[in-house]
C-alpha positions as CSV (number, residue, x, y, z in Angstrom):
1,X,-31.5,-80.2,29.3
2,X,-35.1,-81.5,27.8
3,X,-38.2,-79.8,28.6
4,X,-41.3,-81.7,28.0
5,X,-44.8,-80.7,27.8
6,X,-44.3,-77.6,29.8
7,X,-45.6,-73.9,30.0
8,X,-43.7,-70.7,29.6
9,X,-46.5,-68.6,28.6
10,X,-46.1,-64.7,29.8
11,X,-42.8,-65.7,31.3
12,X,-39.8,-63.4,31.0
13,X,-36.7,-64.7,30.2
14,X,-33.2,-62.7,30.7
15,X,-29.7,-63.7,29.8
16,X,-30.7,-68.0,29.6
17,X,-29.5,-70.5,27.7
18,X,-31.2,-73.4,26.5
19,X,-28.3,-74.0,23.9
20,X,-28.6,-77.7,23.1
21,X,-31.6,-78.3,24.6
22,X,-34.3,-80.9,23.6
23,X,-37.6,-79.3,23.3
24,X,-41.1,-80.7,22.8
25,X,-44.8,-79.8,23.2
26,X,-44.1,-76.3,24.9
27,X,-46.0,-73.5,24.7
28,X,-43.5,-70.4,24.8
29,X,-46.7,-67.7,24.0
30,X,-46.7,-64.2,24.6
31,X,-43.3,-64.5,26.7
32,X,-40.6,-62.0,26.1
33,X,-37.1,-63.2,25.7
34,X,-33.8,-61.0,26.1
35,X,-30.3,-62.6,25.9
36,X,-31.3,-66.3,25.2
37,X,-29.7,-68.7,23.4
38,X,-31.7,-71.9,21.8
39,X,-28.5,-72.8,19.6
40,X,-28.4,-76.4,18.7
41,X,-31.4,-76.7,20.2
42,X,-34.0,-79.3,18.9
43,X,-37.2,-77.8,19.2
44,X,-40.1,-80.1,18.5
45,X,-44.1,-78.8,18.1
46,X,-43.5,-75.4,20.3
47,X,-45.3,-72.3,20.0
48,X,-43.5,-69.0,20.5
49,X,-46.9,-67.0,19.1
50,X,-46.7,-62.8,19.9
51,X,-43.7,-63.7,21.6
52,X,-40.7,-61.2,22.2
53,X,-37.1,-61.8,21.1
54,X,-34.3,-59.3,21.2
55,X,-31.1,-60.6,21.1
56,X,-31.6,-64.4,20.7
57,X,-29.6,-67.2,18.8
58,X,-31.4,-70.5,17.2
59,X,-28.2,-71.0,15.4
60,X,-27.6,-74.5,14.2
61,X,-30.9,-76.1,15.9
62,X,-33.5,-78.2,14.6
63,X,-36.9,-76.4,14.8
64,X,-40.2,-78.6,13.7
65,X,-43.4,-77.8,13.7
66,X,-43.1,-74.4,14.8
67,X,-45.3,-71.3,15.3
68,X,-43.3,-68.0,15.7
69,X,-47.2,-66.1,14.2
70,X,-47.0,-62.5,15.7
71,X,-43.6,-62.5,16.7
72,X,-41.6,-59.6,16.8
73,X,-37.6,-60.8,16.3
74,X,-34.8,-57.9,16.8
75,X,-31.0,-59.0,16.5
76,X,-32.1,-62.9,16.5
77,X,-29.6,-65.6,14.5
78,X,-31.0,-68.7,12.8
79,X,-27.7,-69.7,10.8
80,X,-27.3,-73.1,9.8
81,X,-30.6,-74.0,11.3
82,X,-33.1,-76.1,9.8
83,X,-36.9,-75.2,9.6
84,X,-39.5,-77.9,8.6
85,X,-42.8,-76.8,9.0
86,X,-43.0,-73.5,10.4
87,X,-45.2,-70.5,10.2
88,X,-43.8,-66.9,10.6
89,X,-47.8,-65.4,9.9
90,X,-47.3,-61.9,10.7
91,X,-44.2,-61.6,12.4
92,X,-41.8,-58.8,12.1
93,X,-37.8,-59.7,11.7
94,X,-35.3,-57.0,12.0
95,X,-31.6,-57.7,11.7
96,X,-32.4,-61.2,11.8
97,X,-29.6,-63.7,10.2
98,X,-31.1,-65.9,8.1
99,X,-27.5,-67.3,6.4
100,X,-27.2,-70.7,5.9
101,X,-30.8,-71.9,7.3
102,X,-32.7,-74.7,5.2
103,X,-36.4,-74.7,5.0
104,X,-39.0,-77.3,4.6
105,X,-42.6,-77.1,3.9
106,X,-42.8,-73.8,6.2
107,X,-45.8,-71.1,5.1
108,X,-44.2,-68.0,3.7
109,X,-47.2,-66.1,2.1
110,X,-46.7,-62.7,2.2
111,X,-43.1,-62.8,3.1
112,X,-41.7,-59.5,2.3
113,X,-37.7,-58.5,2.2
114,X,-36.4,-55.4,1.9
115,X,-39.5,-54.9,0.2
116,X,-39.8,-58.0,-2.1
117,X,-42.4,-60.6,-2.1
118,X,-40.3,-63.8,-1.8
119,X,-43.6,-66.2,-1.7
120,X,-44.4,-64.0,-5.1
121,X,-40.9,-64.3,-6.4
122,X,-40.2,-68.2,-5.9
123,X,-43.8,-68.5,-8.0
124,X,-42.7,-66.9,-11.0
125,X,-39.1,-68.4,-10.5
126,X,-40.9,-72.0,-10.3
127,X,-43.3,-70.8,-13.6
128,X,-40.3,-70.0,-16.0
129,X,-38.4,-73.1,-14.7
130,X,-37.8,-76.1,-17.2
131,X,-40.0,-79.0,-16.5
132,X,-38.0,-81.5,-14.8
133,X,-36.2,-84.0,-16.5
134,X,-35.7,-81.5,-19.7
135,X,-31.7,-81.2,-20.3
């Protein structure tokens, strides 16, 4: 399946799949999503911004440039994905899987887990590293 240079916005989505599918230039904003399934997906400049997802899989898909801003994610998977260049400004993740993603040049100020800063902690952790090329 590719979808190009579409709309979804305020759309409800129920028990899809779009697993595999080539996506680029879409506008997913303010939908809600139930029951989908965007694994091994390759999602291109999309915008899922104050979007709904409960019960949604993005495992093993390619996901560049990205805005998931003001989403709320319940029971959503992103193992094995990869991330370059997305922003997850004020969203809310709740038993979200997160194992085995890689991310790129995404904007995680303010990230907090289980009550830890992690854009905080990867500063210090970057401060007390060695210079590079020091053995």
């Amino acid at each position: 399946m590719k979808v190009s240079k579409a709309s979804f916005e305020n759309f409800e989505l129920d028990d899809v799949t779009m697993a595999g599918a080539k996506v680029h230039d879409v506008s997913f904003e303010s939908a809600t999503f139930d029951d989908v399934s965007f694994s091994q997906a390759r999602i291109h400049n999309a915008s899922f911004e104050e979007t709904s997802l409960d019960d949604a899989s993005f495992a093993g898909a390619k996901l560049k440039n990205i805005s998931f801003e003001s989403v709320t994610f319940d029971d959503v998977t992103f193992a094995k994905s990869k991330m370059h260049n997305a922003s997850f400004e004020g969203a809310s993740l709740d038993d979200v899987s997160l194992a085995g993603v890689t991310i790129t040049n995404c904007s995680i100020e303010g990230l907090t887990i289980d009550g830890i800063r992690i854009d905080i902690l990867l500063r210090d952790k970057r401060s007390k590293a060695p210079p590079s090329g020091d053995a």
